[in-house]
N, CA, C and O atoms as CSV, one atom per row, in Angstrom:
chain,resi,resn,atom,element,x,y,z
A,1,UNK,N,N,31.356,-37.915,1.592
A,1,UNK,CA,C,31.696,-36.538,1.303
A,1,UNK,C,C,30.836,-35.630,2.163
A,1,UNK,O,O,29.713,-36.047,2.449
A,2,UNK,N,N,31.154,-34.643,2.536
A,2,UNK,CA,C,30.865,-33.274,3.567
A,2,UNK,C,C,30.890,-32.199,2.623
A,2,UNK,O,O,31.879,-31.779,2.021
A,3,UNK,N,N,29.539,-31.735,2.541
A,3,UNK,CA,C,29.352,-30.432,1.813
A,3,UNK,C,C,29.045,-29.084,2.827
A,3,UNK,O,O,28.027,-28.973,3.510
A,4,UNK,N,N,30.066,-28.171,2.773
A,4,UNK,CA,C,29.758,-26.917,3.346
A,4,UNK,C,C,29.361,-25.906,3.067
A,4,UNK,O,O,28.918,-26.135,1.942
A,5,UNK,N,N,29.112,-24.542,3.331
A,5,UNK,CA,C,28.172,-23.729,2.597
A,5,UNK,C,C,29.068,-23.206,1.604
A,5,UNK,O,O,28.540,-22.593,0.677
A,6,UNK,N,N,30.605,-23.349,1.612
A,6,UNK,CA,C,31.695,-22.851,0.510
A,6,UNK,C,C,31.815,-23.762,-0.672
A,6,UNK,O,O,31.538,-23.364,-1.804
A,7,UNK,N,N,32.172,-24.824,-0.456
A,7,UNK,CA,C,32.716,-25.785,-1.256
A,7,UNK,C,C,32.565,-27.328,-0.634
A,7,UNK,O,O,32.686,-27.482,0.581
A,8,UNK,N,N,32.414,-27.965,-1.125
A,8,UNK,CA,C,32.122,-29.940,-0.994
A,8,UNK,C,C,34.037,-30.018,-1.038
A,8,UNK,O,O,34.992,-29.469,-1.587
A,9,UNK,N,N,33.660,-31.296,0.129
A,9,UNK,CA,C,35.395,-31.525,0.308
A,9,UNK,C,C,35.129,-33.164,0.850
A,9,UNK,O,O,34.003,-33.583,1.121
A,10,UNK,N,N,36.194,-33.866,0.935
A,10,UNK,CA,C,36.288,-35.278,0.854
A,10,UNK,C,C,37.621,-35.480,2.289
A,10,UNK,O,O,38.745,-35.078,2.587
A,11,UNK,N,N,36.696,-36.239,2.725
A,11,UNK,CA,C,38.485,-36.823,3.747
A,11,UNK,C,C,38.251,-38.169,4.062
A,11,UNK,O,O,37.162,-38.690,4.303
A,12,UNK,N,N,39.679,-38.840,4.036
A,12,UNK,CA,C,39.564,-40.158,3.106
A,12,UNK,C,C,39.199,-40.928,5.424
A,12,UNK,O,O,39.361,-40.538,6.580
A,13,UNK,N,N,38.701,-42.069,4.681
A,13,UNK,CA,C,39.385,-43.000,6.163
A,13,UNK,C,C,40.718,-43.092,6.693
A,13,UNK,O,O,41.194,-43.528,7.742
A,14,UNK,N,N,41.250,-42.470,5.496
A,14,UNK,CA,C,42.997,-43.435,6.522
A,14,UNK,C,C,43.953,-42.008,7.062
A,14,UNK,O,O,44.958,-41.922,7.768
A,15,UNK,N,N,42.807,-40.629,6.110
A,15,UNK,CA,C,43.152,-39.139,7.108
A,15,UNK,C,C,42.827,-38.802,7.984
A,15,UNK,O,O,43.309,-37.841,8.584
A,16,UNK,N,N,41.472,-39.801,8.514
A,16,UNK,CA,C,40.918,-39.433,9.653
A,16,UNK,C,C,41.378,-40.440,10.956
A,16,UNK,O,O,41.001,-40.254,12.113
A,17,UNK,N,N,42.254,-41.522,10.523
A,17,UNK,CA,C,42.783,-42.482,11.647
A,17,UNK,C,C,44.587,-41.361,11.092
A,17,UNK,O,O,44.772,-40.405,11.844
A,18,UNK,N,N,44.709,-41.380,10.963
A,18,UNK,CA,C,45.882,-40.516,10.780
A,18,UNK,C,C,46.159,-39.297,11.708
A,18,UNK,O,O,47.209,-38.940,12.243
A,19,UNK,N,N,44.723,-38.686,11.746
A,19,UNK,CA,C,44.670,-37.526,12.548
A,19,UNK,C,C,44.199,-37.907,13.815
A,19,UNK,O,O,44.097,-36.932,14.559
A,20,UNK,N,N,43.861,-39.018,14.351
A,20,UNK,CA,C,43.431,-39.800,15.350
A,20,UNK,C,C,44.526,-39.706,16.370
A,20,UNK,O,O,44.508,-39.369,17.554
A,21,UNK,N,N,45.894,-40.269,15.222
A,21,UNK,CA,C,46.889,-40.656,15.882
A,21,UNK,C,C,48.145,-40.094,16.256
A,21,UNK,O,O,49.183,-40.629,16.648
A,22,UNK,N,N,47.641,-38.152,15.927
A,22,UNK,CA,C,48.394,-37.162,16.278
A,22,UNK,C,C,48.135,-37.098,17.865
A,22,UNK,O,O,47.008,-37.302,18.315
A,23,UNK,N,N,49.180,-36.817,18.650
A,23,UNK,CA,C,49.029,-36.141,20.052
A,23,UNK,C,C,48.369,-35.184,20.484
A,23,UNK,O,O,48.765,-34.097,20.063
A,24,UNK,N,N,47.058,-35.141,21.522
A,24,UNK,CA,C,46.348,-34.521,21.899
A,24,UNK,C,C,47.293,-33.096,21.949
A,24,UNK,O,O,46.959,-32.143,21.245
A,25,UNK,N,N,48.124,-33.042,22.558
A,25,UNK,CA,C,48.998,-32.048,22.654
A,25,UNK,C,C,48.970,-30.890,21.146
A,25,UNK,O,O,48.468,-29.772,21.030
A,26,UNK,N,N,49.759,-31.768,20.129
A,26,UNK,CA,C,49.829,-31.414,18.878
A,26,UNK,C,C,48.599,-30.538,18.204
A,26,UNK,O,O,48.749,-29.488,17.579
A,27,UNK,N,N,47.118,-31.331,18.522
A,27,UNK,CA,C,45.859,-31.037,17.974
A,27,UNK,C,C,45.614,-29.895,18.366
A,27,UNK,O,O,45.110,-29.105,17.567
A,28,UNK,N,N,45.950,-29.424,19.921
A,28,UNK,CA,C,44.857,-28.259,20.608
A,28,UNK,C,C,46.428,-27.152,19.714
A,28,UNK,O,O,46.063,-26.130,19.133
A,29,UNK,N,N,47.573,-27.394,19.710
A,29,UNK,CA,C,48.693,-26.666,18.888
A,29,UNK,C,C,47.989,-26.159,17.914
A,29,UNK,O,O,47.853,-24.936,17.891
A,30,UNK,N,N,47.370,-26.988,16.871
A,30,UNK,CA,C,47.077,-26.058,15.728
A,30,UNK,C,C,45.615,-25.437,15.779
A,30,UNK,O,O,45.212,-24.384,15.284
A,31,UNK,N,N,45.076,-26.202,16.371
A,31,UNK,CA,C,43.537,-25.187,16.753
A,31,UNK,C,C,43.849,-23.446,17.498
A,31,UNK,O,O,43.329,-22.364,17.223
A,32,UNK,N,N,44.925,-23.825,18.521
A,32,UNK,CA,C,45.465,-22.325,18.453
A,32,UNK,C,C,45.923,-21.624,17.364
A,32,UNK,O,O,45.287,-20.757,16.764
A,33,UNK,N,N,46.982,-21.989,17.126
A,33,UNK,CA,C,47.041,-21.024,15.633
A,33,UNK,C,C,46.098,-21.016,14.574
A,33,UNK,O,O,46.162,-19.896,14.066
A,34,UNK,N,N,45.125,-21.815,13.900
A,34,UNK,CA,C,43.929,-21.539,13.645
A,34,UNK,C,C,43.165,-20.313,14.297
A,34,UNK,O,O,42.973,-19.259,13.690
A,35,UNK,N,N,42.778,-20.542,15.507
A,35,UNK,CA,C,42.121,-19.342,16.305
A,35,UNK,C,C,43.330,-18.051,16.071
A,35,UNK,O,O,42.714,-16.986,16.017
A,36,UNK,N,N,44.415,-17.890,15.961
A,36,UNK,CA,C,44.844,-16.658,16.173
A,36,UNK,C,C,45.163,-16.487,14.660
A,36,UNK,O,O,45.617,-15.399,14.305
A,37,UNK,N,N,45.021,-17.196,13.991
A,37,UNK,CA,C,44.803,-16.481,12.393
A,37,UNK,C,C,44.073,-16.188,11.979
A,37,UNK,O,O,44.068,-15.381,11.049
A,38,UNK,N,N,42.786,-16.891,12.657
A,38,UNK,CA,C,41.267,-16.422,12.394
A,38,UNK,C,C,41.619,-14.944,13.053
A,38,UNK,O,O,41.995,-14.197,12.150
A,39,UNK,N,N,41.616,-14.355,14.204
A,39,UNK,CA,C,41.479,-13.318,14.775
A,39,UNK,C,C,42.236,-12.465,14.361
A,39,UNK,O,O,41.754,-11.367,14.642
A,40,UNK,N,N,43.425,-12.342,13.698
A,40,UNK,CA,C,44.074,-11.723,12.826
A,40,UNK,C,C,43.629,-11.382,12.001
A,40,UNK,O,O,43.642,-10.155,11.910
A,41,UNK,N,N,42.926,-12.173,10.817
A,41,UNK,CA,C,42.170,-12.060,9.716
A,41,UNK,C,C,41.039,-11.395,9.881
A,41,UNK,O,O,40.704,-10.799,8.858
A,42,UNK,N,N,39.997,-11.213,11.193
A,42,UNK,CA,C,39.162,-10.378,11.003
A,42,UNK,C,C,39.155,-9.353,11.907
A,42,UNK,O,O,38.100,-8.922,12.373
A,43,UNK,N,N,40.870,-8.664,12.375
A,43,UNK,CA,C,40.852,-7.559,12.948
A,43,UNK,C,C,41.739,-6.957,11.773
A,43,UNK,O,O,42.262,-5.854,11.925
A,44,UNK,N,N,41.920,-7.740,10.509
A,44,UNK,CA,C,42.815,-6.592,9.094
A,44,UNK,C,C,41.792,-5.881,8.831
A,44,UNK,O,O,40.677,-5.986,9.341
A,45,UNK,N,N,42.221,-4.971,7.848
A,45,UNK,CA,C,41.353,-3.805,7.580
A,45,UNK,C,C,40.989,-4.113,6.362
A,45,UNK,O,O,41.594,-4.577,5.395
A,46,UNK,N,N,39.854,-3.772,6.562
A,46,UNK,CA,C,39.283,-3.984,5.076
A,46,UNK,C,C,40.029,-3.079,3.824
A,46,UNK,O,O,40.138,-1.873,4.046
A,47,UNK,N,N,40.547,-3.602,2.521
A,47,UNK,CA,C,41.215,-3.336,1.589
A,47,UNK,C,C,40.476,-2.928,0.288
A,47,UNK,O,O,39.951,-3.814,-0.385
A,48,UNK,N,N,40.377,-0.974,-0.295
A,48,UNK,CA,C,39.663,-1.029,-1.100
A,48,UNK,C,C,40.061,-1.251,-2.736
A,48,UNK,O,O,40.939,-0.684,-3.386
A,49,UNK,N,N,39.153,-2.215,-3.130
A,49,UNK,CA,C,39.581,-2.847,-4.429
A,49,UNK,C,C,40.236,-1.983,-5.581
A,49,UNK,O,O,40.907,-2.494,-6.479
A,50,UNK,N,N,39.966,-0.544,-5.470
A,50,UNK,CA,C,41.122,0.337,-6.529
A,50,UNK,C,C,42.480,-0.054,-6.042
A,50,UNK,O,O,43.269,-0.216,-6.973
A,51,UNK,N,N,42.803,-0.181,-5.274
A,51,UNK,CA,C,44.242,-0.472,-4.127
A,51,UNK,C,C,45.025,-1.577,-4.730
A,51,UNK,O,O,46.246,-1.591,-4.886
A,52,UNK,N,N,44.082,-2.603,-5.085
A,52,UNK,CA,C,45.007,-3.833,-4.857
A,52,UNK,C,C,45.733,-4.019,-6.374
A,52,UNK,O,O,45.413,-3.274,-7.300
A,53,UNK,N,N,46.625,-4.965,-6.517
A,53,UNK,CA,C,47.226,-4.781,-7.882
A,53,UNK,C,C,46.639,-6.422,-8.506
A,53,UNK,O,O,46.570,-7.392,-7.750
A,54,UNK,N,N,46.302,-6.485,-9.805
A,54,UNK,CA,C,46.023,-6.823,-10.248
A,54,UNK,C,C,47.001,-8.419,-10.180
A,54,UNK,O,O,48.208,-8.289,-10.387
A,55,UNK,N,N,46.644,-9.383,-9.989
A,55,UNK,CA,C,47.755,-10.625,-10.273
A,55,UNK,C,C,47.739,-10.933,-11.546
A,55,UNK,O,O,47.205,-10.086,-12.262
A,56,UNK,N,N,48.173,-11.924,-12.094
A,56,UNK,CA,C,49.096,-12.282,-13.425
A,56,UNK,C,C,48.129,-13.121,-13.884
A,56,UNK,O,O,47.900,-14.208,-13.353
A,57,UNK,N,N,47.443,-12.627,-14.994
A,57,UNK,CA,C,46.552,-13.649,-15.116
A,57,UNK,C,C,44.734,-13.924,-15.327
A,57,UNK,O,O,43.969,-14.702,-15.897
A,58,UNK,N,N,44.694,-12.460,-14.261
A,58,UNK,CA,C,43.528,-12.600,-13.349
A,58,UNK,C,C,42.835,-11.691,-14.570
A,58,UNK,O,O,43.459,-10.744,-15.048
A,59,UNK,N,N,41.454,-12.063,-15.051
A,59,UNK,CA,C,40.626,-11.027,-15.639
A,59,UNK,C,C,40.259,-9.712,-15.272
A,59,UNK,O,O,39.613,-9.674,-14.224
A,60,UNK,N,N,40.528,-8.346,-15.953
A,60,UNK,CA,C,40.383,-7.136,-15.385
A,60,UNK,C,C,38.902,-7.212,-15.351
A,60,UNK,O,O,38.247,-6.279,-14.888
């Protein structure tokens, strides 16, 4: 197990020969869109919390 400064997460042996055996091609594919969702995500605007609506559920 791999603990990060967010949350502890698990990846098994047979996800990591799995992902081995994706096409180099495929891999650098989603590391781009990774990178351009990252950069999306921290050019949104910050949202002030009176604004947002409450979800279903969620403690006021």
């Amino acid at each position: 197990m791999r603990t990060s400064a967010a949350f502890p997460y698990v990846i098994s042996d047979e996800r990591l020969h799995a992902y081995a055996r994706v096409p180099l091609a495929e891999r650098l594919r989603w590391l781009e869109e990774l990178v351009r969702f990252t950069q999306a995500w921290r050019a949104a605007p910050e949202v002030d919390p009176q604004w947002v609506q409450p979800t279903a559920g969620a403690p006021r």
